[in-house]
KESEDREN-185370 format. One record per atom (N, C-alpha, C): y, x, z; residue in three letters. Coordinates in steps of 0.001 Angstrom, whole numbers, plus 500000, padded with zeros to 6 digits. Layout:
N
YXZALA
...
# end
This chain:
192
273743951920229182UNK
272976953132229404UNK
271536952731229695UNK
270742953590229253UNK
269185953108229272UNK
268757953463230632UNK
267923952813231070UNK
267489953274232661UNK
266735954513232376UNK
265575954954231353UNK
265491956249231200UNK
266177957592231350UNK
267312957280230689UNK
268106958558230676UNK
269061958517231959UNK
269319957454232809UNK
269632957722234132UNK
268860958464234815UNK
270002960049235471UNK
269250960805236386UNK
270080960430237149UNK
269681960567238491UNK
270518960789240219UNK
270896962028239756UNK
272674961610240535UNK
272811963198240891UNK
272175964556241192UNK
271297964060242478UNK
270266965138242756UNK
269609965901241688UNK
269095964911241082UNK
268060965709239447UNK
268893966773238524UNK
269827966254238619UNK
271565966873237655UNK
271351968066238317UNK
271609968047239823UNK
272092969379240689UNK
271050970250240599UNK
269927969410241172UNK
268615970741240666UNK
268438971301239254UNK
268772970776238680UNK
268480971348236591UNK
269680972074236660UNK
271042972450237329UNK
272070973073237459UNK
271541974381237754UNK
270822973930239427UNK
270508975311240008UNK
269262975755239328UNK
268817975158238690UNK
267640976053237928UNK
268315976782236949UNK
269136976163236539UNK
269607976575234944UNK
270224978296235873UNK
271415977610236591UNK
272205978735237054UNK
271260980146237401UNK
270202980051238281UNK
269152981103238310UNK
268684981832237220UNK
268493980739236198UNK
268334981614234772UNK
269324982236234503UNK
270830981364234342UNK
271753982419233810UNK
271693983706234648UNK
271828983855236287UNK
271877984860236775UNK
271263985885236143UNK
270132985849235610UNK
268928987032235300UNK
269480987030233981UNK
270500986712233874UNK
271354987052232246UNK
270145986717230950UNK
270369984870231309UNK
269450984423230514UNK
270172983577229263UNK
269940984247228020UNK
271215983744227109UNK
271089982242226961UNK
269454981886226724UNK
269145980521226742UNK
269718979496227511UNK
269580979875228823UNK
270207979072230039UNK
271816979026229868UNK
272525980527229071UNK
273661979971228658UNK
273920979209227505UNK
273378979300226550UNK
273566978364225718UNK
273251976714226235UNK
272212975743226707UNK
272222974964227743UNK
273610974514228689UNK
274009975463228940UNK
275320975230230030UNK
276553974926229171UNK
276558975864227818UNK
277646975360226790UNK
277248974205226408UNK
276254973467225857UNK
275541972409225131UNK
276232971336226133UNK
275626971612227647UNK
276158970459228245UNK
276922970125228629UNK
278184970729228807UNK
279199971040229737UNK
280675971234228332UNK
280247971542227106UNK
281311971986226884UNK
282389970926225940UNK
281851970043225734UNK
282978968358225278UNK
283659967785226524UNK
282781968143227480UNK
283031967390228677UNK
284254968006229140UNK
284362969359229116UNK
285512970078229363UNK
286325970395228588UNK
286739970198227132UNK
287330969778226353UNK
288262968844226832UNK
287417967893227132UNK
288132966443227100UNK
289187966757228682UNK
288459967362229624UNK
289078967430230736UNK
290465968315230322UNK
290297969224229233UNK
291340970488229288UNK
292491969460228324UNK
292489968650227159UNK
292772967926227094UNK
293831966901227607UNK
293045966296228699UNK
293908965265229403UNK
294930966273229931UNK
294877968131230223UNK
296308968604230285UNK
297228968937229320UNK
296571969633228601UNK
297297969953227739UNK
297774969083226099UNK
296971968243226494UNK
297659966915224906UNK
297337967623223734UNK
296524968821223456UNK
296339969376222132UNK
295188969709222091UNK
294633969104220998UNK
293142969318220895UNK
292457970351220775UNK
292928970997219807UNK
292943972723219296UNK
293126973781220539UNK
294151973439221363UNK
294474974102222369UNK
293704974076223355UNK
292813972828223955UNK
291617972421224991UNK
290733973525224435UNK
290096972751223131UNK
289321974210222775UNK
288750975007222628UNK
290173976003222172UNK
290081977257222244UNK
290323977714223993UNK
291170976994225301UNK
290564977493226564UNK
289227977091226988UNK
289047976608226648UNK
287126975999227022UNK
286184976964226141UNK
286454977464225117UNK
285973978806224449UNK
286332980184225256UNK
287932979956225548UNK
288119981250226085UNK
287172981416227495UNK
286987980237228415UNK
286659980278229327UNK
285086980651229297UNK
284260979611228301UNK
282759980281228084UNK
282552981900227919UNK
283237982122226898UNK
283156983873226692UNK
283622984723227552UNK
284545984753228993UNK
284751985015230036UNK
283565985083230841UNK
282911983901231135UNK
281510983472231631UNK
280880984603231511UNK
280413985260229972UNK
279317985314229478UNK
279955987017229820UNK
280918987693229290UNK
281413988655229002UNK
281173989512230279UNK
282368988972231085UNK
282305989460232195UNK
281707989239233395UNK
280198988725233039UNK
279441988119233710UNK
279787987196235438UNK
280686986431234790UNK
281246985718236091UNK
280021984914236780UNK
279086984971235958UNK
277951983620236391UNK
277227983942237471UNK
277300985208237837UNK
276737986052238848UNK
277702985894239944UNK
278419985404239977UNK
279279984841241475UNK
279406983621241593UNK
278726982747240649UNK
278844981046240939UNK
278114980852242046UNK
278623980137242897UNK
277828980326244228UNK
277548978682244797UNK
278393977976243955UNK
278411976342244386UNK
278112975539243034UNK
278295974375243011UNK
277443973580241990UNK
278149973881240876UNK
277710974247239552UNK
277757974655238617UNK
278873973999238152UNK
278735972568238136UNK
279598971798236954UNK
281066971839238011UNK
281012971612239368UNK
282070971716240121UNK
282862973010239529UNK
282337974243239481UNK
282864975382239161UNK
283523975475237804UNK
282730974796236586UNK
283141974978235667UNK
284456973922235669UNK
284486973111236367UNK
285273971809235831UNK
286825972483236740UNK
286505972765238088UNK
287582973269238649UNK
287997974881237780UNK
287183975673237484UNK
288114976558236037UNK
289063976010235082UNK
288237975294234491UNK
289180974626232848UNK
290127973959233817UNK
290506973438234907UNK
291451972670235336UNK
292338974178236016UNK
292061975193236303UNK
293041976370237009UNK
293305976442236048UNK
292573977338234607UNK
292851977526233085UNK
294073976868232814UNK
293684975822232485UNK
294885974614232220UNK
296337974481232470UNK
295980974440234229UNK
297653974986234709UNK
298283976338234635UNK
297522977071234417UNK
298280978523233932UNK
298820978230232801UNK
298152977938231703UNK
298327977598230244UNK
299741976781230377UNK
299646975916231270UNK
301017974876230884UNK
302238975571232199UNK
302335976588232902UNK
303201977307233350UNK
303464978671232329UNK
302465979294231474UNK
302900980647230639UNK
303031979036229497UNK
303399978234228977UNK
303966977834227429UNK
305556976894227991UNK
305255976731229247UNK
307079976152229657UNK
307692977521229556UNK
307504979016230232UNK
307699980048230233UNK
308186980556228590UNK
307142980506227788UNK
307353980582226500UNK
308127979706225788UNK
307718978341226183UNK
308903977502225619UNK
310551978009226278UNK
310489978008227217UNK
312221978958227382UNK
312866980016226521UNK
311442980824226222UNK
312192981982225874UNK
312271981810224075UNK
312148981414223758UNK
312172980768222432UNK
313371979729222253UNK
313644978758223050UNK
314845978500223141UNK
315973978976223321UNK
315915980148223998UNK
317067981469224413UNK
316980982058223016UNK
316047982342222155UNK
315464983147220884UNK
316369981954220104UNK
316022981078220492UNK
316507980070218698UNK
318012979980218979UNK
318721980023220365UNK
319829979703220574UNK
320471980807220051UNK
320164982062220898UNK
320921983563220482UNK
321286983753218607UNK
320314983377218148UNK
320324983442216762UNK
321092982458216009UNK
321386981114216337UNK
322443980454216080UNK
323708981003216377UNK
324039981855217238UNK
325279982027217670UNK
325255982873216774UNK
324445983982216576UNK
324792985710215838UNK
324720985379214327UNK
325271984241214033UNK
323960984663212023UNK
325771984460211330UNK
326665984187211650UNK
327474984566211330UNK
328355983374210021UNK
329397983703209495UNK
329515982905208254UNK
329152981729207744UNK
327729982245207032UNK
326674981053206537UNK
326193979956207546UNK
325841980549208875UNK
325665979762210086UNK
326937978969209981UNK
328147979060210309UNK
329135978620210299UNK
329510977150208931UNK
329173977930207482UNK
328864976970206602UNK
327772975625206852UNK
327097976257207273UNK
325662975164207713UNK
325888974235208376UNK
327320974394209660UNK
327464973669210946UNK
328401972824209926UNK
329544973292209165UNK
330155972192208541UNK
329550971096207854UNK
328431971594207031UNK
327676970633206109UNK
326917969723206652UNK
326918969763207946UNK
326063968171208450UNK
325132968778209550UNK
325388970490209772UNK
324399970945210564UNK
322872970795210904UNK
322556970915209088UNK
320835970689208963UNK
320130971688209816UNK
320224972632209913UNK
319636973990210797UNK
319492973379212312UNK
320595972510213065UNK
320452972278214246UNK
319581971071214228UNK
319560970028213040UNK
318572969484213131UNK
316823970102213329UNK
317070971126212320UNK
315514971984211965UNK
314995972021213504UNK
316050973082213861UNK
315678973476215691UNK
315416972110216274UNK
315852971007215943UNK
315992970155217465UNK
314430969825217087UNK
314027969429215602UNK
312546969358215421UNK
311740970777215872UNK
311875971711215434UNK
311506972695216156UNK
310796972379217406UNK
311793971981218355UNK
311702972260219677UNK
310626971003220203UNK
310993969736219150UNK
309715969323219472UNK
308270969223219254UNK
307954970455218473UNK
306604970254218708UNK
305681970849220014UNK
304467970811220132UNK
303802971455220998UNK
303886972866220834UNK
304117973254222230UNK
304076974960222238UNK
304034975798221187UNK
302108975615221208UNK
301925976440220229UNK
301857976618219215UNK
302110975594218676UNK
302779975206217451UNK
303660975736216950UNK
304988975891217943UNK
306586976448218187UNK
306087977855217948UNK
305035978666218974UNK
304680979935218979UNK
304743980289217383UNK
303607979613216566UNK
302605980188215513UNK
304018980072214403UNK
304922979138214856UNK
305917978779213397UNK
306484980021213586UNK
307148980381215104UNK
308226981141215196UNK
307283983259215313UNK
306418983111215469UNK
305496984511215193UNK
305536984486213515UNK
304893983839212938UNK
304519983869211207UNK
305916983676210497UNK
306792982504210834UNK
307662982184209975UNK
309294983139210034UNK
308783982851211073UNK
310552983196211840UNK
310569984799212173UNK
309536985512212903UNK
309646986969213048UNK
308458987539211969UNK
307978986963210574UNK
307273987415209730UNK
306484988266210011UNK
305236987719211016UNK
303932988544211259UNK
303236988315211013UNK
301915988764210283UNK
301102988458209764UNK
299902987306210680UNK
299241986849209902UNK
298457985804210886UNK
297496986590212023UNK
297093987597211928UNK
296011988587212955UNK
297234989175213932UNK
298039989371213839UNK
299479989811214459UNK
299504988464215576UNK
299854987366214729UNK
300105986117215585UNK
299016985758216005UNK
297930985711216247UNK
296696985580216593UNK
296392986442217914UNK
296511987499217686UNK
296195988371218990UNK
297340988294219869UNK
298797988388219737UNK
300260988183220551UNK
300072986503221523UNK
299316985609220670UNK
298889984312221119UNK
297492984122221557UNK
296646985238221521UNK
295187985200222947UNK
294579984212221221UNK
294881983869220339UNK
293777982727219871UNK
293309983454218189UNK
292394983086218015UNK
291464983442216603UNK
292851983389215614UNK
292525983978214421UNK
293386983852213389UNK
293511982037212576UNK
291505981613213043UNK
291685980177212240UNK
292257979224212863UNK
292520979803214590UNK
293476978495215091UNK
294877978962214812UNK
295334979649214747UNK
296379980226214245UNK
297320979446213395UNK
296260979485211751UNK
296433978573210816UNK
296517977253210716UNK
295706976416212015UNK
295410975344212790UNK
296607974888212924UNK
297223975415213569UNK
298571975536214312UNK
299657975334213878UNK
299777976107212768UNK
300422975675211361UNK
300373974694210587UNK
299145974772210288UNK
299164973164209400UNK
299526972272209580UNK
299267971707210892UNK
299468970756212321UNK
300429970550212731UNK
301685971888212765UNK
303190972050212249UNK
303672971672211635UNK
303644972145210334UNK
304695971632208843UNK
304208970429208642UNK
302921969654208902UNK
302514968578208671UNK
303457967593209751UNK
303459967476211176UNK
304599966985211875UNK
306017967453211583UNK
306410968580210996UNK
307540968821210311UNK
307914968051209329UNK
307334967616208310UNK
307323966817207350UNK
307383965116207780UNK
306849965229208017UNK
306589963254208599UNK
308166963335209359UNK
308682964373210377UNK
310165964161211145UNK
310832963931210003UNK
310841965243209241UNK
311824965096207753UNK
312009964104206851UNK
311030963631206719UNK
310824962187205827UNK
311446960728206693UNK
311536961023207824UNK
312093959787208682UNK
313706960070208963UNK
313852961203208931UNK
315684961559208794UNK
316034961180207166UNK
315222961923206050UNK
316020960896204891UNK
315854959716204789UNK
# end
């Protein structure tokens, strides 16, 4: 690191509280600045919880536009980056208590439906029980992954359907998917 671009903390904290004063007076500039600097950094932090890149994100997006929307910036009352960093880390653990939550109920969803499908289900279990393989891959991918397969594929909703039911844009949506059948494929190719 160059000794130039070393600031003291202090210098950091004051360009915070300057910045933050601007945002107060609902200064878009000063927010854009606060995204610029702050927002890989919290990525990476949202990240180290959640293990999905796509998923960091889009909460580090959700969380800026919260910021901005519902003008939360007007109650930051302590050091800026403390605030933002302790959000994406509350963010985070909600996120990974509502997708264990979701991951349950999708397992109750994939189970119930094995039992009810009748006959053909029954044929399937004789033949080597590829379907329980499908699920057991299924079950391992990431959440939302599981979400976007089992919204689009499995209860046939359109991608803006699965998009809004899942809080995320339609292009992570697709994200989600790709990122899916693509780890779907690589499992499949290692079972034949």
């Amino acid at each position: 690191m160059a000794l130039s671009s070393f600031k003291p903390a202090s210098m950091q904290e004051l360009e915070d509280q300057q910045t933050l004063a601007l945002l107060k007076n609902g200064s878009l500039a000063a927010y854009e600045t606060v995204f610029k600097k702050y927002y890989k950094k919290l990525c990476f932090q949202a990240f180290l919880f959640l293990k999905d890149e796509t998923e960091a994100e889009d909460l580090v997006l959700e969380l800026f536009i919260d910021i901005w929307h519902k003008k939360i910036y007007r109650r930051i009352d302590k050091s800026l980056e403390a605030y933002l960093c302790q959000s994406v880390r509350n963010k985070c653990i909600n996120r990974v208590r509502k997708n264990k939550i979701t991951r349950c109920k999708e397992v109750e969803y994939l189970e119930y439906h094995q039992q009810t499908r009748g006959p053909e289900w029954q044929e399937q279990q004789e033949l080597g029980s590829s379907a329980t393989n499908l699920n057991t891959l299924l079950l391992e991918l990431p959440t939302q992954r599981l979400r976007a397969i089992t919204l689009v594929y499995m209860e046939k909703k359109r991608y803006r359907e699965a998009a809004e039911e899942m809080g995320l844009s339609v292009n992570s949506v697709k994200t989600h998917l790709r990122l899916a059948i693509t780890a779907l494929k690589d499992k499949i190719k290692r079972f034949g």
